[in-house]
C-alpha positions in Angstrom: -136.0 -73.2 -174.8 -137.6 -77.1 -174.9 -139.1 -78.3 -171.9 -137.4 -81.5 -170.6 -140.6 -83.9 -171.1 -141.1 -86.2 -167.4 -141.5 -89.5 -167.8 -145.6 -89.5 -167.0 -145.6 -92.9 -165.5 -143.4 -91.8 -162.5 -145.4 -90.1 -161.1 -148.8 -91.0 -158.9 -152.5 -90.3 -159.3 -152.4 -87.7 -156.9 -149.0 -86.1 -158.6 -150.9 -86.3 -162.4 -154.1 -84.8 -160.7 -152.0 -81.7 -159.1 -150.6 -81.4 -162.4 -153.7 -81.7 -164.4 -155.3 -78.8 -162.3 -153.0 -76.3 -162.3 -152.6 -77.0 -166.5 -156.5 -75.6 -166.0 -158.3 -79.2 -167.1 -160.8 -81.2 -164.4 -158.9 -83.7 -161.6 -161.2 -86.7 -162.6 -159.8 -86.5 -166.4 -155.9 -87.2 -164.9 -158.1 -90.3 -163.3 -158.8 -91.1 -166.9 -155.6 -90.3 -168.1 -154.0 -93.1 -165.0 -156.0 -95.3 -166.7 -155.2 -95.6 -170.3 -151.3 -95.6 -168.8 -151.8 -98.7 -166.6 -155.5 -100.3 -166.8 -154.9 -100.6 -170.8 -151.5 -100.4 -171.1 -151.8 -97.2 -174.2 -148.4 -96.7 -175.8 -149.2 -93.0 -176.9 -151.4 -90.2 -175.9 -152.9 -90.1 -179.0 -155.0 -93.6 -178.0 -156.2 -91.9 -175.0 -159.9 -91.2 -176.9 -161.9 -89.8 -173.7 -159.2 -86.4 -173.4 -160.5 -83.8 -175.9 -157.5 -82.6 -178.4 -156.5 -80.0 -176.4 -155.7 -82.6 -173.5 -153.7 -84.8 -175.6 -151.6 -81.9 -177.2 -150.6 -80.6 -173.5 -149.5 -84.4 -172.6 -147.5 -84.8 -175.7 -146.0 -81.5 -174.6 -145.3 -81.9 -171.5 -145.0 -86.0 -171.1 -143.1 -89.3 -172.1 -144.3 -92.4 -172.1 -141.0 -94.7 -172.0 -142.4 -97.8 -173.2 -140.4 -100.6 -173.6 -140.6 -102.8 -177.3 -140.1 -106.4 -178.3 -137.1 -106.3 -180.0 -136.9 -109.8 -181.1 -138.9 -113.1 -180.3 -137.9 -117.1 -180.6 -140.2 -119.9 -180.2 -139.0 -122.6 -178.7 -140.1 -126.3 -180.2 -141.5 -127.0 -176.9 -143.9 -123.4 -177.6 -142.0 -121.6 -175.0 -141.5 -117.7 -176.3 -138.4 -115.5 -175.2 -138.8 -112.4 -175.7 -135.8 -109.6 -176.0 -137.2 -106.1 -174.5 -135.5 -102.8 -175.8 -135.7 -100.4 -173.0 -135.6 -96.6 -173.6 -132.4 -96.0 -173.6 -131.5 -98.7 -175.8 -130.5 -101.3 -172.7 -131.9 -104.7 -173.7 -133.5 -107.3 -170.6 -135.4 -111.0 -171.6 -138.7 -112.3 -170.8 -140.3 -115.9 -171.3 -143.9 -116.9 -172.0 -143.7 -120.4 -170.6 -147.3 -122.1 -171.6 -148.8 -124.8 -169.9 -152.3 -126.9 -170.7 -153.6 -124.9 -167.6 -151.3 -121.9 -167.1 -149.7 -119.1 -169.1 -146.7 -118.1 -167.1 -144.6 -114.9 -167.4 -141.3 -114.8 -166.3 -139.8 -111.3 -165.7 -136.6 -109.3 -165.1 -135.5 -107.1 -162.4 -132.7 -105.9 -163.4 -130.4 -104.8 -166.9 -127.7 -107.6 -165.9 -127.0 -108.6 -162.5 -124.4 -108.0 -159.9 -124.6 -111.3 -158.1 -122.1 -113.5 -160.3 -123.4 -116.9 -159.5 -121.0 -119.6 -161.0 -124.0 -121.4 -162.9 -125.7 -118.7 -164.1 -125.4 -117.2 -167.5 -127.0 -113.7 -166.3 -124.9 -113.5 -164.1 -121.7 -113.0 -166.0 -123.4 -110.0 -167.0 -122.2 -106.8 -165.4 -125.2 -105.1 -163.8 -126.3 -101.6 -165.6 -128.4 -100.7 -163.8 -132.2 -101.0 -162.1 -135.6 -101.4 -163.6 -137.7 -98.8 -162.8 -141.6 -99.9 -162.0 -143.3 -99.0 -165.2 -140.4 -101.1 -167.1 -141.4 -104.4 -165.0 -145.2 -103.4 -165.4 -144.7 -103.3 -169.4 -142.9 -106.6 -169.6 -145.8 -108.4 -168.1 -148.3 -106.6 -170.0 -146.7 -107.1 -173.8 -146.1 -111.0 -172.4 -149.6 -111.4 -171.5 -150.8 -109.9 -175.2 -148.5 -112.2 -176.5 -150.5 -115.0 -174.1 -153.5 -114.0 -176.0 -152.6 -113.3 -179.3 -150.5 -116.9 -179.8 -152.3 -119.2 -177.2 -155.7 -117.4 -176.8 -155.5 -117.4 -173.2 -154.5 -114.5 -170.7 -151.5 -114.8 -168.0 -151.9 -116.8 -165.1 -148.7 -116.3 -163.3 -145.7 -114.0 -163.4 -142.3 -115.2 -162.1 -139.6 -112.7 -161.3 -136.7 -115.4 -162.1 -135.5 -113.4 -164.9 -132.1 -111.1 -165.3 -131.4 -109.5 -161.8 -131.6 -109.8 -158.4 -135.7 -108.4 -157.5 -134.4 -107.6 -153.8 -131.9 -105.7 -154.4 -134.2 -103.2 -156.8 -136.9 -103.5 -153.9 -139.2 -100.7 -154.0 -139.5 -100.7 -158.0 -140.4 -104.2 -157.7 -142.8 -103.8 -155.3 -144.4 -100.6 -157.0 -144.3 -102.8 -160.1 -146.3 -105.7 -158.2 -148.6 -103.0 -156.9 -149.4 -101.8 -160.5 -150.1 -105.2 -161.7 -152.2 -106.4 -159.0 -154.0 -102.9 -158.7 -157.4 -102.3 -159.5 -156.6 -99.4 -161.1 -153.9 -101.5 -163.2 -153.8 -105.0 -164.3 -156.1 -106.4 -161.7 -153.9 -109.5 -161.3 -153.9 -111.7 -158.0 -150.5 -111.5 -156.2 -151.3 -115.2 -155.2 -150.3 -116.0 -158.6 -147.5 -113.6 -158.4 -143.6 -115.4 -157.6 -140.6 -113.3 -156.4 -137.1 -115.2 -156.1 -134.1 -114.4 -154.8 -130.9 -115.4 -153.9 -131.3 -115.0 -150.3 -130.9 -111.3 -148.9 -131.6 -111.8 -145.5 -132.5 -108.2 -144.1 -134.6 -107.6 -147.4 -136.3 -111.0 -147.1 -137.2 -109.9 -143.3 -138.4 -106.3 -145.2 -141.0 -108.1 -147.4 -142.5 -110.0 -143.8 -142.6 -106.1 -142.3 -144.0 -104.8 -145.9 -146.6 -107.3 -145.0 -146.4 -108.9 -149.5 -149.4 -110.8 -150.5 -147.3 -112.8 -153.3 -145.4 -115.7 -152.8 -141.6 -116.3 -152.1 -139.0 -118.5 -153.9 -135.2 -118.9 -152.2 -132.7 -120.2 -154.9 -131.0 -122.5 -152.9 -129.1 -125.0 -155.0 -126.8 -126.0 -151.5 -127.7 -126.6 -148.0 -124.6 -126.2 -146.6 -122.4 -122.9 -146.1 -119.0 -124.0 -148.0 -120.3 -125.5 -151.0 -123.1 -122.4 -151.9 -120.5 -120.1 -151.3 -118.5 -121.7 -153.9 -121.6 -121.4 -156.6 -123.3 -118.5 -154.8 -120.7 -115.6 -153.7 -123.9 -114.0 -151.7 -123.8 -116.8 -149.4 -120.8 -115.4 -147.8 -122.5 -112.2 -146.2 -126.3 -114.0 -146.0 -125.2 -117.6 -145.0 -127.2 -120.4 -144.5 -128.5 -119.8 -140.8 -129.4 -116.3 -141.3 -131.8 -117.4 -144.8 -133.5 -119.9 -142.5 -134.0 -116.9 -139.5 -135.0 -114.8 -142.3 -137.6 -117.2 -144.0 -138.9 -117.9 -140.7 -139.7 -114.1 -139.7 -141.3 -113.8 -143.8 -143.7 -116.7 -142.9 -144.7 -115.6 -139.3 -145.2 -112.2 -140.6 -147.1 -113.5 -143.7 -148.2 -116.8 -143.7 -146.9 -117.5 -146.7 -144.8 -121.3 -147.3 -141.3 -120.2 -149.0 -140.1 -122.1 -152.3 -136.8 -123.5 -152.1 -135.6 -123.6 -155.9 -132.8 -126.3 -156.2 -131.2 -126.6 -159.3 -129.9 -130.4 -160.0 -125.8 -130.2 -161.0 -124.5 -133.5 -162.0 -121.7 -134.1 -158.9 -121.6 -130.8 -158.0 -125.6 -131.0 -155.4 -127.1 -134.0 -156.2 -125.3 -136.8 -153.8 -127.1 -138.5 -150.8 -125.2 -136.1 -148.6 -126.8 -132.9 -150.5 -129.7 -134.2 -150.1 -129.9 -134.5 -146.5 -128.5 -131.2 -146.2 -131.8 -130.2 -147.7 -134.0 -132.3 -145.5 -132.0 -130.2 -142.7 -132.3 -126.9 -144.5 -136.0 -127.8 -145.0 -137.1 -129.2 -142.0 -136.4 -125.5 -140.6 -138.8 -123.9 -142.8 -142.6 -123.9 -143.6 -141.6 -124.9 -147.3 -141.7 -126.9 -150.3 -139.0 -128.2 -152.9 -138.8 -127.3 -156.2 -136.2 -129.4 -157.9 -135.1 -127.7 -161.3 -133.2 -129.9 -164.1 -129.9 -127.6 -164.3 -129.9 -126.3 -167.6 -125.8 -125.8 -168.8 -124.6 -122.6 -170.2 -121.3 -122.6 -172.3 -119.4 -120.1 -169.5 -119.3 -122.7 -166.9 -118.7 -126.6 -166.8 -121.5 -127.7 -164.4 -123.9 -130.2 -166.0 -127.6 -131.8 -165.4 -127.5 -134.5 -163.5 -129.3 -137.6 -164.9 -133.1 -137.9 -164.7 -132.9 -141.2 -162.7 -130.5 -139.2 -160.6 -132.8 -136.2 -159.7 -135.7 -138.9 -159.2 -133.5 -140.7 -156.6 -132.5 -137.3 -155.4 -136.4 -136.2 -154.9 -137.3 -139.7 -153.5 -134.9 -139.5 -150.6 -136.0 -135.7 -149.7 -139.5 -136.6 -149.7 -139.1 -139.8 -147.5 -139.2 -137.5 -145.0 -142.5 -135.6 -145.5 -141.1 -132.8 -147.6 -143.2 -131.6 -150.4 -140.7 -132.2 -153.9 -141.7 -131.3 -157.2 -139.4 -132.0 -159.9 -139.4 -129.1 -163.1 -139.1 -129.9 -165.9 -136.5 -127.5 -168.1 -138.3 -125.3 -170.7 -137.5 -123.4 -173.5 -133.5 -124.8 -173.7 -133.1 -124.8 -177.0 -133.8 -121.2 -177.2 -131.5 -120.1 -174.1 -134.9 -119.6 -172.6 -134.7 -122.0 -170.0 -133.6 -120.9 -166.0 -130.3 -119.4 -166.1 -129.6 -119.0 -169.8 -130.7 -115.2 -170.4 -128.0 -113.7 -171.3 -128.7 -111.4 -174.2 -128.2 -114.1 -176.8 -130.4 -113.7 -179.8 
């Protein structure tokens, strides 16, 4: 009879050390072991070179690792990298390695597909498959950041989860993920640099305030008022407007932490005078800042960028009132790399 091999990276320290012992081998060498799985990010147990032969053979026994592979990768002219991930069992998510002069930015998935179905988003005409688990989120960021290193000579900065998925409603992988890259014994990376976004679930955004998070906090907004982001943003109907700004305000009592607000720019669709003071509204409730996103269009939906003197205008008039506005530049578009266009495209 074959023994149905456990995935080793599910389980903990203390679970591998329990295991370890009672397999007759020393507790500190499943310490050594926890390393090579998330400190150095080993894709076999053959690499782990400190765990005599007789170690290894018992882990190749008894263990998987599931690691996830780059299946393909396309440069963009403008040097931004997508990256299509093959998971084990042969689902396939995106990542982007977005490089700036000062900052190598990862941006992650949650989720294989996603179940939200917002109207100008091209993941989200995917059906959702099904949830990352924590090692799956922890290898994306870790085979982006080689790629930092090996192309650009320079580590990751930041990691954005504004890839395929919702990251709240796949909560506690997402946070066990977070708590592997930020770990000591793990990637050692700051959670200040660390981004979560979400399209505004209002008891899980309340959660993350009682979880007590150390990274920051994006809303995707893209409408300050009820009707209209229900029209682009189905969630809206069960977590509407005034319950995201309750919500937002408990995170950042319970945090400290100033919230995002993502706005995407749609030519006619959020980018009028009236939009715009529905976000100085919107804003003026929350310790935040503005991030204004050029819309990037996807082929299954009609919306459109607006025009850059448009946005400008747009960011002028929400600022006049003391709100923080940065304007983002799109990345990666010509590639399907940009925010909203994964969708599996390669």
């Amino acid at each position: 009879m074959t023994t149905v091999k456990k995935d080793i990276r599910s389980l903990s320290i203390e679970e591998l050390q329990t295991q370890f012992v009672a397999a007759g081998f020393p507790a500190f060498k499943a310490k050594q072991a926890y390393e090579w799985l998330w400190k150095k990010g080993i894709r076999s147990f053959d690499e782990m070179t400190n765990l005599s032969l007789e170690m290894r053979e018992w882990l190749n026994e008894n263990y998987n690792i599931l690691t996830v592979t780059v299946l393909t990768s396309q440069r963009s002219k403008d040097g931004t990298i997508k990256m299509a991930f093959k998971l084990h069992d042969d689902a396939i998510i995106e990542g982007v390695l977005i490089p700036t002069d000062s900052r190598m930015t990862a941006c992650v998935s949650s989720q294989v597909g996603c179940s939200l179905s917002c109207s100008f988003c091209a993941t989200g005409f995917l059906k959702r498959q099904r949830n990352l688990d924590a090692a799956e989120i922890y290898d994306q960021v870790w085979l982006i950041d080689q790629l930092a290193k090996k192309t650009y000579n320079m580590p990751l900065s930041n990691i954005v989860f504004m890839g395929m998925g919702e990251p709240l409603l796949n909560y506690s992988n997402v946070l066990e993920g977070i708590a592997k890259i930020t770990g000591k014994d793990g990637l050692g990376m700051s959670p200040n640099r660390i981004t979560v976004s979400t399209a505004g679930i209002a008891k899980m955004i309340k959660k993350l305030g009682d979880d007590g998070v150390r990274f920051n906090l994006a809303l995707s907004l893209h409408a300050a008022n009820n009707e209209k982001r229900s029209k682009i943003m189905p969630i809206n109907d069960t977590n509407p407007i005034e319950d995201l700004i309750e919500a937002l305000n408990y995170f950042y009592k319970k945090t400290k932490r100033k919230i995002t607000l993502e706005y995407a720019v749609m030519n006619d669709t959020n980018d009028g005078n009236e939009e715009a003071d529905e976000l100085i509204k919107f804003a003026k409730k929350v310790p935040c800042k503005v991030n204004l996103i050029e819309y990037n269009p996807i082929s299954l939906a009609n919306f459109k960028s607006s025009e850059t003197d448009k946005i400008q205008k747009f960011a002028e008039r929400v600022e006049s009132k003391g709100i923080i506005v940065n304007i983002r530049r799109s990345r990666g578009k010509d590639i399907d790399a940009a925010c909203g266009q994964l969708a599996n495209k390669h």
